[in-house]
C-alpha positions as CSV (number, residue, x, y, z in Angstrom):
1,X,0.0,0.0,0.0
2,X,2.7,2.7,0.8
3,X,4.6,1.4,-2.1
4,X,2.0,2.7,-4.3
5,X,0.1,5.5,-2.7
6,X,3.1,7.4,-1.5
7,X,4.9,8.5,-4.6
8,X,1.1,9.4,-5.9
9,X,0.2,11.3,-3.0
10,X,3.8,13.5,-3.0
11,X,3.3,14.4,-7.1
12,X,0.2,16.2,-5.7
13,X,-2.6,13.2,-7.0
14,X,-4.2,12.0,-3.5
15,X,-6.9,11.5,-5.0
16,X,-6.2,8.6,-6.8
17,X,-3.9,7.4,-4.6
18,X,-6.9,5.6,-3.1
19,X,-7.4,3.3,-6.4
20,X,-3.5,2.3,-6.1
21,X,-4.5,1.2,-2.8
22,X,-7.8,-0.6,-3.5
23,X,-5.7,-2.4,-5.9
24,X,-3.2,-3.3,-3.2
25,X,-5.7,-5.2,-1.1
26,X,-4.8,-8.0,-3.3
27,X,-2.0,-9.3,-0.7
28,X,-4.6,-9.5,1.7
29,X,-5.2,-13.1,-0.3
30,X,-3.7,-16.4,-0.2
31,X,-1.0,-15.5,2.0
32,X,-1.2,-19.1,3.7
33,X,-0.7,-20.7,0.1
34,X,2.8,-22.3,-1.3
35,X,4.3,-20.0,-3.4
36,X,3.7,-21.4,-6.9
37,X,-0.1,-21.8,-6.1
38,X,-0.2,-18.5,-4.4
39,X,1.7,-16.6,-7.8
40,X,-1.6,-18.9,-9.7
41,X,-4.2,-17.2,-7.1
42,X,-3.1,-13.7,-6.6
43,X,-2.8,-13.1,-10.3
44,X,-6.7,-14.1,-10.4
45,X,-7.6,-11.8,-7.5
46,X,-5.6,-9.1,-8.9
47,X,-7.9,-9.4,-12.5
48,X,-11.1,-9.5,-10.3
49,X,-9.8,-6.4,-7.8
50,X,-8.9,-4.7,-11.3
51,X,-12.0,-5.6,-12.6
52,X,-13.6,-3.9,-9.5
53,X,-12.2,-0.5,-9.7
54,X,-12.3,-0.2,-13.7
55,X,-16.2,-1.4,-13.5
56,X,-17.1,0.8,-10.6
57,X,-15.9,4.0,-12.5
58,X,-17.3,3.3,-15.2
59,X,-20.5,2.8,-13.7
60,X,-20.2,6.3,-11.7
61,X,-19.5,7.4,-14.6
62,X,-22.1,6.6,-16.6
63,X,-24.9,6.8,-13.6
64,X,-23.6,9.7,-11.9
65,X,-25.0,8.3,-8.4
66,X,-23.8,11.1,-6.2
67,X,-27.0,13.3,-8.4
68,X,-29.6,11.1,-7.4
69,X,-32.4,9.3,-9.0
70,X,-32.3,6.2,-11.1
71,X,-28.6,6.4,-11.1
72,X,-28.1,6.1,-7.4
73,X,-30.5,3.1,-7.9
74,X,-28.3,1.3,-10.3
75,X,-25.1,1.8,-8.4
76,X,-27.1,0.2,-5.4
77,X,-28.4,-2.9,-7.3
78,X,-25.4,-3.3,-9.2
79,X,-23.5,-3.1,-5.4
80,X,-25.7,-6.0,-4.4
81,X,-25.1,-7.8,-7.4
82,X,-21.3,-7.3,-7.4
83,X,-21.5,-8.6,-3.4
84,X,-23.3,-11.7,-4.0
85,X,-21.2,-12.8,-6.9
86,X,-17.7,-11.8,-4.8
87,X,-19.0,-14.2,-2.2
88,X,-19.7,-17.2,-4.2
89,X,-16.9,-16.6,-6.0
90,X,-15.1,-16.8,-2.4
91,X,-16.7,-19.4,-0.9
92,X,-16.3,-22.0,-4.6
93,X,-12.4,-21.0,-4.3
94,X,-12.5,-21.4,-0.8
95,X,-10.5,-18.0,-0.2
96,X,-10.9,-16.9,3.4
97,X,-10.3,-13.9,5.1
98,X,-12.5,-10.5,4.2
99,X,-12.2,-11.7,0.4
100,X,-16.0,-10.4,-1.1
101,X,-15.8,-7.8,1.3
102,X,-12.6,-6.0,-0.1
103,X,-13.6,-7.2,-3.4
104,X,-16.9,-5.1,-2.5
105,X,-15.2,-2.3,-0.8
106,X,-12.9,-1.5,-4.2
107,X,-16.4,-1.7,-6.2
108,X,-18.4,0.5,-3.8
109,X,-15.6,3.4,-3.5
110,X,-15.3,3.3,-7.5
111,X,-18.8,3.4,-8.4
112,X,-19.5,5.6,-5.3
113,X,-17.1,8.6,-6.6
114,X,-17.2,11.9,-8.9
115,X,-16.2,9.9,-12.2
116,X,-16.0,11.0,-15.8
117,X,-15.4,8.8,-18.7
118,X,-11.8,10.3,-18.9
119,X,-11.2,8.7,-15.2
120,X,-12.3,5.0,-16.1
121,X,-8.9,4.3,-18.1
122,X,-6.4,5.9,-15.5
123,X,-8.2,4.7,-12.5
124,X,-8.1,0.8,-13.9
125,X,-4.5,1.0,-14.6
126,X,-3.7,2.2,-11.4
127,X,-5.6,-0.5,-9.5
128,X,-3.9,-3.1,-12.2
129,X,-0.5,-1.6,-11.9
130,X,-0.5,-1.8,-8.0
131,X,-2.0,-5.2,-8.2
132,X,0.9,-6.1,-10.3
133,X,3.0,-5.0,-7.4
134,X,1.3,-6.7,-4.8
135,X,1.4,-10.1,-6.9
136,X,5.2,-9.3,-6.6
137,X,5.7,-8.5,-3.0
138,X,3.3,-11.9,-2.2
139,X,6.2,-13.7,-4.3
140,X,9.0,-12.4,-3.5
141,X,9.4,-14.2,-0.5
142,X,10.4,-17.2,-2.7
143,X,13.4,-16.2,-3.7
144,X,14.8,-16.2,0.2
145,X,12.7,-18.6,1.5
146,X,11.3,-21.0,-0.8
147,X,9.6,-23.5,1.8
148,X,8.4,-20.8,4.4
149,X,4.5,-21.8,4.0
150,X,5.5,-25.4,4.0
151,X,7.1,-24.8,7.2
152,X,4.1,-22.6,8.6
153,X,2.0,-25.3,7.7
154,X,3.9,-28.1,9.3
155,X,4.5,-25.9,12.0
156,X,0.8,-25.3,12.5
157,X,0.2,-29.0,12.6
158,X,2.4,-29.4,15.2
159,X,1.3,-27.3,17.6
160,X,-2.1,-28.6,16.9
161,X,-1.4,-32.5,17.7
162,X,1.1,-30.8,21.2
163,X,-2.3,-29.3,21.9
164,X,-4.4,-32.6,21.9
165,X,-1.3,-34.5,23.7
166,X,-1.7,-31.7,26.2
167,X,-5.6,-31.8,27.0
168,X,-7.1,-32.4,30.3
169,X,-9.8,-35.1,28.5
170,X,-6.7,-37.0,26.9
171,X,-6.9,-40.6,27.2
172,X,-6.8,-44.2,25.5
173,X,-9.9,-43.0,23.8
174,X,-7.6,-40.9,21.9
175,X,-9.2,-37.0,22.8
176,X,-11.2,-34.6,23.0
177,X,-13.3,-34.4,19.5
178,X,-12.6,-30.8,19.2
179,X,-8.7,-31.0,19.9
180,X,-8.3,-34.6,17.5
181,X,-10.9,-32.4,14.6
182,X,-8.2,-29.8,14.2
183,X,-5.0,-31.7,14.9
184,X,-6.5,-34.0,11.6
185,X,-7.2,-30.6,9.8
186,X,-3.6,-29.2,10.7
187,X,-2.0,-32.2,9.2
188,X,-4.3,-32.1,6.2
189,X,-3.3,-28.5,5.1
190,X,0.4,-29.1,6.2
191,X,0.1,-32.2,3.4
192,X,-1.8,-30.1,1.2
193,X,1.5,-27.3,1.2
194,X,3.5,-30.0,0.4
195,X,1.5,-31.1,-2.4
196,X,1.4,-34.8,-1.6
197,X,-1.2,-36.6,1.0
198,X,-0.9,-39.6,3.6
199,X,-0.1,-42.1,4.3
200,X,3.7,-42.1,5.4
201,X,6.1,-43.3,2.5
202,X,3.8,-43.4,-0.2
203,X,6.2,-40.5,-2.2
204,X,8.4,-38.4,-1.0
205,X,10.6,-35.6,-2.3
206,X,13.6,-34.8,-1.2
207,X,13.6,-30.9,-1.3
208,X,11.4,-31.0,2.0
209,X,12.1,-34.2,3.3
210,X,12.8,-32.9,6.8
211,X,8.7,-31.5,6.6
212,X,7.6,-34.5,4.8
213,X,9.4,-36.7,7.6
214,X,7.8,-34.6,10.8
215,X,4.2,-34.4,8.7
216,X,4.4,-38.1,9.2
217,X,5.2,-38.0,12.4
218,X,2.3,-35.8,13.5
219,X,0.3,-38.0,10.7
220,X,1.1,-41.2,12.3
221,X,1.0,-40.0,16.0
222,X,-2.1,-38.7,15.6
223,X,-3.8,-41.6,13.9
224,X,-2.5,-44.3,16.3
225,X,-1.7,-42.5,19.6
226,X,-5.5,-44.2,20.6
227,X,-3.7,-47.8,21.4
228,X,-0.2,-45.8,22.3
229,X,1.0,-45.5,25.8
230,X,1.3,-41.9,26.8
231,X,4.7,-42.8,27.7
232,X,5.4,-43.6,23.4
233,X,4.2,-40.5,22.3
234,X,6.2,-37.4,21.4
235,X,6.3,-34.7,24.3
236,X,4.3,-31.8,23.6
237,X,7.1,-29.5,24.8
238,X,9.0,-31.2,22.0
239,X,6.4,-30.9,19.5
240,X,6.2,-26.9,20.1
241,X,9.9,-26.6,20.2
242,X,10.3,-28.3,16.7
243,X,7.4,-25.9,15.7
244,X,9.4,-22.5,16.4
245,X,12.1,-24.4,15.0
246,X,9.9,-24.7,11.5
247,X,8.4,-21.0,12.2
248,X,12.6,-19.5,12.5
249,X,13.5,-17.9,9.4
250,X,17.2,-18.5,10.4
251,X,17.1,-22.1,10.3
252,X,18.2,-24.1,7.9
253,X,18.0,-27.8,7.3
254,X,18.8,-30.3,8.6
255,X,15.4,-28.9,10.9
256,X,14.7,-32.1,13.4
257,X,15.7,-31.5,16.5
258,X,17.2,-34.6,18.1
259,X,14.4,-35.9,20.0
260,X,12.0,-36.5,17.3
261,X,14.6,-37.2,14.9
262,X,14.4,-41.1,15.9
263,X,10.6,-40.4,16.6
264,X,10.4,-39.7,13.0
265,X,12.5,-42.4,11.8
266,X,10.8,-45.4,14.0
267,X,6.8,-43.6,13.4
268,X,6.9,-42.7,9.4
269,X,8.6,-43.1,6.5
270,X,6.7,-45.7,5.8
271,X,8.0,-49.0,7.9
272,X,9.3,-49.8,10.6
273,X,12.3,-48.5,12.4
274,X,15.2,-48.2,10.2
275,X,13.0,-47.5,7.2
276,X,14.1,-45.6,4.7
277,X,11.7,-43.2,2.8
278,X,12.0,-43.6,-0.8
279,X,11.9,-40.3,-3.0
280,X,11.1,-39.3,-6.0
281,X,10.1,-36.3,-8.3
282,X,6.4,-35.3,-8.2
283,X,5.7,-36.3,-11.5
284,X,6.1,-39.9,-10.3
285,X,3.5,-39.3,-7.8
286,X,0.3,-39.9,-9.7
287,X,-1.8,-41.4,-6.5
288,X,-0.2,-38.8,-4.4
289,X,-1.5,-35.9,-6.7
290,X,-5.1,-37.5,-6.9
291,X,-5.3,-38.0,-3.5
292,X,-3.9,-34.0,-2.8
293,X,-6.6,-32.8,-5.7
294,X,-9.2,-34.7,-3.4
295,X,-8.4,-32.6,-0.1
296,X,-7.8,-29.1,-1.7
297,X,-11.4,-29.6,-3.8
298,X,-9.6,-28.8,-7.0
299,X,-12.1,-31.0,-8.6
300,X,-15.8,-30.5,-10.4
301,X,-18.0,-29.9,-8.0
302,X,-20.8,-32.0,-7.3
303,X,-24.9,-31.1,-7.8
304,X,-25.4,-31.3,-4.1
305,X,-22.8,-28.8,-3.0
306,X,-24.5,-26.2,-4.5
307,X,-26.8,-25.0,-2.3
308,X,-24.0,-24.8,0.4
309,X,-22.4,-22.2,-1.8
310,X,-26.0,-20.4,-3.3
311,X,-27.8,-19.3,0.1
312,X,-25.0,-17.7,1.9
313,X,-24.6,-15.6,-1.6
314,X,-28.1,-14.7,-1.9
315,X,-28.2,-13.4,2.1
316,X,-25.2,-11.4,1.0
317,X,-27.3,-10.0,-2.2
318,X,-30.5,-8.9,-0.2
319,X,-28.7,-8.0,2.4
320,X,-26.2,-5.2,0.8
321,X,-29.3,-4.7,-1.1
322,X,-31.8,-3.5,1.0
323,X,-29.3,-2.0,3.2
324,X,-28.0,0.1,0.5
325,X,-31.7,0.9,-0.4
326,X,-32.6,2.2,2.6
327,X,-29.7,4.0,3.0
328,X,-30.2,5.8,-0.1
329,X,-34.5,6.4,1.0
330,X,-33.2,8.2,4.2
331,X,-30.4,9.9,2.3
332,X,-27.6,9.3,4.0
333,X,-24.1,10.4,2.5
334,X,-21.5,7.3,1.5
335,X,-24.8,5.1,2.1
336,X,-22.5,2.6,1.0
337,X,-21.2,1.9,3.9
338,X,-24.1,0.0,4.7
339,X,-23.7,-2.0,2.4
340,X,-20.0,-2.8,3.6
341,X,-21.3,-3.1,7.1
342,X,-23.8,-6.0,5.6
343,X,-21.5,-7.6,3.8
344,X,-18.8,-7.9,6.5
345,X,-21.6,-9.1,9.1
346,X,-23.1,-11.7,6.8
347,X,-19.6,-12.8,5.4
348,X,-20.0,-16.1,8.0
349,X,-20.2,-19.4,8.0
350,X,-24.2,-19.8,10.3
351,X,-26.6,-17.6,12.0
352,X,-24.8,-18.0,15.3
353,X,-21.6,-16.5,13.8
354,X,-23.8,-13.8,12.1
355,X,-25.2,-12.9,15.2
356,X,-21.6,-13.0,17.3
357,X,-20.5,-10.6,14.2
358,X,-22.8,-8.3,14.0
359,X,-22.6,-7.6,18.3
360,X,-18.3,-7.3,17.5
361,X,-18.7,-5.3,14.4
362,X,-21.0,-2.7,16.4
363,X,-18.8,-2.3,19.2
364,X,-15.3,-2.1,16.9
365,X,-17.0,0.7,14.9
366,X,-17.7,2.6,17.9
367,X,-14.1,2.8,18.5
368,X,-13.4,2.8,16.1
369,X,-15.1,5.6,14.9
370,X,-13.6,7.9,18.1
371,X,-10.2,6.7,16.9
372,X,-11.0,8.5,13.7
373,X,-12.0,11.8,15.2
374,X,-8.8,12.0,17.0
375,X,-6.5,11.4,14.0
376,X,-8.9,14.2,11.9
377,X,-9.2,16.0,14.5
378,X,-5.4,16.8,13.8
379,X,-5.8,18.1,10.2
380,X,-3.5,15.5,9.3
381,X,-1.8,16.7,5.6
382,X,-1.7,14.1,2.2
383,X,1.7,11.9,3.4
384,X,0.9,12.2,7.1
385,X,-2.4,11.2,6.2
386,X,-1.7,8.3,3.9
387,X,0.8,6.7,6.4
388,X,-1.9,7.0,9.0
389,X,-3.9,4.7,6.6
390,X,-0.7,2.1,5.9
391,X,0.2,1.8,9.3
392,X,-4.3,1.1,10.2
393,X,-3.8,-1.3,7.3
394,X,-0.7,-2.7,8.8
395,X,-2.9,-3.0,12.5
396,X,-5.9,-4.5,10.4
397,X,-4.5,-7.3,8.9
398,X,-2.3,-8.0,12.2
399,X,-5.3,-8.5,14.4
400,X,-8.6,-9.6,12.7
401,X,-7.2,-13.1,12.1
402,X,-6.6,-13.0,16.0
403,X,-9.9,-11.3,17.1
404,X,-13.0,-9.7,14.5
405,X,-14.1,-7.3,16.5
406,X,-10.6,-5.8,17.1
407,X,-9.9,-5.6,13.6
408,X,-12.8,-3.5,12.8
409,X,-11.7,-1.2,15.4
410,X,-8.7,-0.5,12.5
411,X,-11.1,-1.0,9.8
412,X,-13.3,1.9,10.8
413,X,-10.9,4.8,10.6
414,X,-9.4,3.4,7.8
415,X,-12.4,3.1,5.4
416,X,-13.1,7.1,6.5
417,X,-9.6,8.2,5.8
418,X,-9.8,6.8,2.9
419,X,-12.7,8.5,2.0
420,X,-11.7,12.0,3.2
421,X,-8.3,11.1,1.4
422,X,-10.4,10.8,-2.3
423,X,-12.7,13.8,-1.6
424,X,-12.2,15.4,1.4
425,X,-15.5,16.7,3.6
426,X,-15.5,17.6,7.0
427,X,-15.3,15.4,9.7
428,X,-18.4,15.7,11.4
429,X,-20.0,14.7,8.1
430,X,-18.0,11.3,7.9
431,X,-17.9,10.4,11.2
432,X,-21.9,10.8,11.2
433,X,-22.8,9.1,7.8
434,X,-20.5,6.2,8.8
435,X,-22.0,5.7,12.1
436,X,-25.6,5.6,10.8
437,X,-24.6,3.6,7.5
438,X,-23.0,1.1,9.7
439,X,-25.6,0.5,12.3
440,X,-27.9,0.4,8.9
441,X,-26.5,-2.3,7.4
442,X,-25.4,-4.3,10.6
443,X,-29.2,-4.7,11.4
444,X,-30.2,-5.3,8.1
445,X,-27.4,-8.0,7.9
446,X,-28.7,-9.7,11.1
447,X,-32.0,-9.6,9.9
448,X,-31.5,-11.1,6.6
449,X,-29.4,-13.8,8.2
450,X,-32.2,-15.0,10.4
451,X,-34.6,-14.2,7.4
452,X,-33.1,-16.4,4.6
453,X,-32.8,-19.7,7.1
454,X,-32.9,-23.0,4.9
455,X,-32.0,-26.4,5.3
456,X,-28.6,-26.2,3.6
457,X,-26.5,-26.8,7.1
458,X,-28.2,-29.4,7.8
459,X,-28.1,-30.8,4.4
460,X,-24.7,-30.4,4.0
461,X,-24.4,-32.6,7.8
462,X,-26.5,-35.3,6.7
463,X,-24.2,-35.4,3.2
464,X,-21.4,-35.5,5.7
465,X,-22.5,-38.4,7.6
466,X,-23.6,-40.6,4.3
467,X,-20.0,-39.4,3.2
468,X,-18.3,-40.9,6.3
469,X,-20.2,-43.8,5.7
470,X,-19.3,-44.3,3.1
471,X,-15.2,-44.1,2.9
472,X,-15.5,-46.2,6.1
473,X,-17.0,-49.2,3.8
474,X,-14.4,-48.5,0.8
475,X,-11.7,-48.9,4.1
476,X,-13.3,-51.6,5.5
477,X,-13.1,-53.2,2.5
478,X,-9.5,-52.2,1.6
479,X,-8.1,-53.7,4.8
480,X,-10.2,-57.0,3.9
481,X,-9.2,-57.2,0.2
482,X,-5.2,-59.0,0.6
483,X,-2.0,-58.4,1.9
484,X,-0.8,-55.4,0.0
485,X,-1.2,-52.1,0.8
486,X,-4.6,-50.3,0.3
487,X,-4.1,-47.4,-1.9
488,X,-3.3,-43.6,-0.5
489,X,-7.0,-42.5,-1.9
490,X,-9.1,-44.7,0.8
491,X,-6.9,-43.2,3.6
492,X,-7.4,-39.4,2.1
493,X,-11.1,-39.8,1.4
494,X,-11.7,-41.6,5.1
495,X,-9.7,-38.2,6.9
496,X,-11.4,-35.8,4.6
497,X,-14.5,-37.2,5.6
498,X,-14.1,-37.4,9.2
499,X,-12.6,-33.4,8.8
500,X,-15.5,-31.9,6.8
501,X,-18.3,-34.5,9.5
502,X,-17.0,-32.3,11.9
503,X,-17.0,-29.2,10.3
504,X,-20.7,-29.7,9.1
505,X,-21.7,-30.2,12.2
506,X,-20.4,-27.3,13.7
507,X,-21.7,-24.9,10.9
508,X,-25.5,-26.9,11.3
509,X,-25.4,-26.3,15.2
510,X,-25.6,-22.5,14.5
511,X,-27.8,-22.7,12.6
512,X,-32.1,-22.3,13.3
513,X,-32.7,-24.9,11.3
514,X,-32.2,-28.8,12.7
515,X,-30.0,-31.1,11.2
516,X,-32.0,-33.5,13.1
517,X,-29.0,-36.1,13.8
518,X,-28.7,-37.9,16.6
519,X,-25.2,-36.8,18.2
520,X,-24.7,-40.1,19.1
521,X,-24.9,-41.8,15.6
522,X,-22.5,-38.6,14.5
523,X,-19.6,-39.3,17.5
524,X,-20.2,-42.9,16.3
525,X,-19.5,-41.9,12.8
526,X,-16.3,-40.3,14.0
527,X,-14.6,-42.6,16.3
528,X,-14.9,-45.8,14.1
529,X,-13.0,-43.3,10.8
530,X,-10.2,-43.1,13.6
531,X,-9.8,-46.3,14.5
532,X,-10.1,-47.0,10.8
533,X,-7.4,-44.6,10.1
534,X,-5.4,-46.2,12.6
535,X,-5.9,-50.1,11.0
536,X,-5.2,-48.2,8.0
537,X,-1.6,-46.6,9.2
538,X,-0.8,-50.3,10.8
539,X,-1.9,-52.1,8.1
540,X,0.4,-50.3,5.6
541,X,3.8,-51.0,7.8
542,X,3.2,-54.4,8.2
């Protein structure tokens, strides 16, 4: 963002310094992603955040919404159209994050503004150009530290099976369901960064072999430690230390620490102790790339998933619809903002969330707001402005992932100095539009959440449960069929099941409408995909 919006803002342009910086939101995506699929990813956010900014002018352009009438109309249902599609888009590429509500946000400040057609071309290519140099700074990384999300995502894993070793309700049992759900999801995306998939010593390359090997290990713990001693398993003050070991930019391989290093060796790898794990390029890896496609859902989607994806789009749509509407009938300046404040309320996963959103995103944008009348209650110039904004931008992106509500406390004052930053109005105006707009669209989120309630929570847990089912048989059956190894496919499809069973019934539990499932036929469900994990794991060494 300063990259971009500085040099602008000193040649005397601060106004469209804010289109460089729409356009810079695009590091905001993918930032957990391996590099090479990352580069893939945030060159397709960049075209859509591009596409954002260039459309939005134009429309102002052409509608000249700021006059009133049928023009302010189309900007609003063109908003709700653009919000909808930005969270489908989203939620089928599985992006996470505040992805359709930047991708919102650089639609609604473009079509929003004083435009003329001679502004459309200029605008675009500054959102492209600092898109381009986002896609670069995202990358760049790669050339210093080529494995660094590889190691996050090991790392992450680790700490995640040290935190299920650690719990109070550990036993033989094998866990609490909660702690053993995201230890199995950890490993999962630590395999996914890696681009292959379990079981130990299927493939392995030897570029990360040091992550491939403790992957395994957690893989392998985590799978059998339900008929291991306590005593067997790795210490979770181990596990955590080998994490910040991962996490150290300084480090460089060899990266097992000594005590798991004969962990590793005896637990994965693919045999017993002694066993070496045989390597290979990924091209030789055809089971291993099937099975990866399977967990990352780079694969056609299914008829039934649709509906998953469809309501939470069409909330968005009539929610930054009629919020934007109404803000228009009472004529509030920047009614936009309602529309913003719906989005980012109904950009959730269930009602409950919804709900616990819209109470955070009320009280973050009263502070916020009062930390925005301090800084333009200074009469802060162009550059002392505009690294107010980098460093709220800097603050933003450091805390939501931690806490919501604390991240809109950033996300306030920054959305109004950018706003006084394109066209500057006094400060009573913004702070009092954006209060209003916000409340606006929070309410009109909430109610639109609770409005369009379907079934598709609870369809998606009952497709989860036949799904479990399901891979449980084809495992069954695998370890039944002969002596030789079952292939790496039933072992992915049985944890991917067990992960997204647990994951559907969290999202149908907030919910109003019943998934109807009886909890015990569901922690059924789950134990025996463990314990078939675990004959799985066993079954392969011998």
């Amino acid at each position: 963002m300063a990259v971009v919006a500085l040099p602008l803002v000193l040649s005397g342009r601060a106004d469209l310094a804010v289109y460089a910086m729409l356009g810079s939101f695009t590091t905001t995506f993918g930032r957990n992603l391996p590099y090479p699929r990352r580069g893939v990813a945030l060159a397709l956010v960049g075209v859509a955040m591009t596409a954002c900014v260039g459309c939005g002018t134009a429309l102002a352009a052409s509608a000249d919404p700021r006059a009133g009438g049928g023009g302010a109309v189309v900007v609003v249902a063109a908003t709700a159209a653009v919000a909808g599609a930005a969270k489908f888009g989203c939620d089928a590429t599985r992006l996470g994050g505040l992805g359709a509500v930047l991708l919102l946000f650089s639609f609604a400040v473009a079509a929003n503004s004083s435009a003329t057609a001679a502004d459309v071309l200029p605008r675009t290519a500054l959102a492209a150009v600092a898109s381009l140099v986002a896609w670069a700074l995202a990358v760049a990384g790669r050339l210093v530290h080529p494995d660094r999300p590889e190691r996050l995502a090991v790392a992450a894993a680790l700490r995640a099976l040290a935190d299920l070793l650690d719990t109070e309700a550990y036993d033989a049992g094998g866990g609490t369901r909660r702690e053993r759900y995201r230890a199995t999801a950890a490993v999962l995306e630590a395999y996914d960064a890696l681009g292959l998939a379990p079981p130990p010593g299927a493939r392995r390359s030897s570029r990360d072999a040091d992550c491939v090997r403790l992957a395994d290990l957690v893989w392998s713990t985590l799978v059998g430690s339900a008929s291991r001693p306590p005593q067997d398993l790795p210490a979770p003050e181990a596990l955590r230390a080998q994490a910040r070991v991962l996490a150290d930019r300084r480090a460089r391989p060899p990266l097992l620490l000594p005590g798991l290093s004969a962990a590793t060796v005896a637990t994965s790898g693919g045999g017993r102790a002694g066993a070496t794990a045989p390597t290979g390029p990924p091209s030789a890896r055809p089971a291993a790339v099937r099975a990866s496609e399977l967990m990352t859902g780079h694969r056609p989607a299914r008829p039934g998933h649709a509906p998953v994806r469809i309501v939470p789009a069409l909330r968005m749509t009539l929610g930054t619809g009629a919020s934007g509407g109404l803000a228009l009938l009472l004529g509030l300046g920047h009614g936009y903002w309602a529309a913003i404040s719906a989005a980012a309320v109904l950009h959730s996963v269930n009602a409950r969330t919804t709900a616990q959103r819209a109470v955070q995103r009320t009280l973050g944008t009263v502070a916020g707001l009062l930390l925005a009348v301090g800084v333009l209650a200074a009469h802060p110039g162009p550059v002392a402005l505009t690294a107010v904004i980098v460093v709220l931008e800097f603050l933003l992106e450091y805390v939501v992932v931690r806490n919501y509500g604390l991240g809109v406390v950033f996300l306030t004052p920054l959305a109004l100095l950018l706003s006084d930053l394109a066209a500057p109005v006094s400060a009573e105006e913004l702070v009092f539009d954006r209060g209003l707009a916000s409340l606006l669209g929070i309410a009109v989120g909430l109610f639109c959440a609770l409005l369009v309630a379907g079934d598709h929570a609870a369809a998606r847990a009952r497709r989860a449960l036949a799904a479990c089912g399901r891979a449980a048989q084809q495992a069954e059956r695998a370890l039944a069929g002969g002596p030789g190894p079952p292939p790496p496919e039933v072992q992915m499809r049985l944890a991917q099941a067990v992960v997204e069973l647990r994951a559907a019934d969290d999202a149908a539990a907030g919910e109003l409408w019943s998934a109807d499932i009886d909890p015990v036929e569901l922690a059924t469900a789950e134990q025996r995909g463990y314990r078939l994990l675990e004959r799985l794991l066993h079954h392969r060494w011998d």
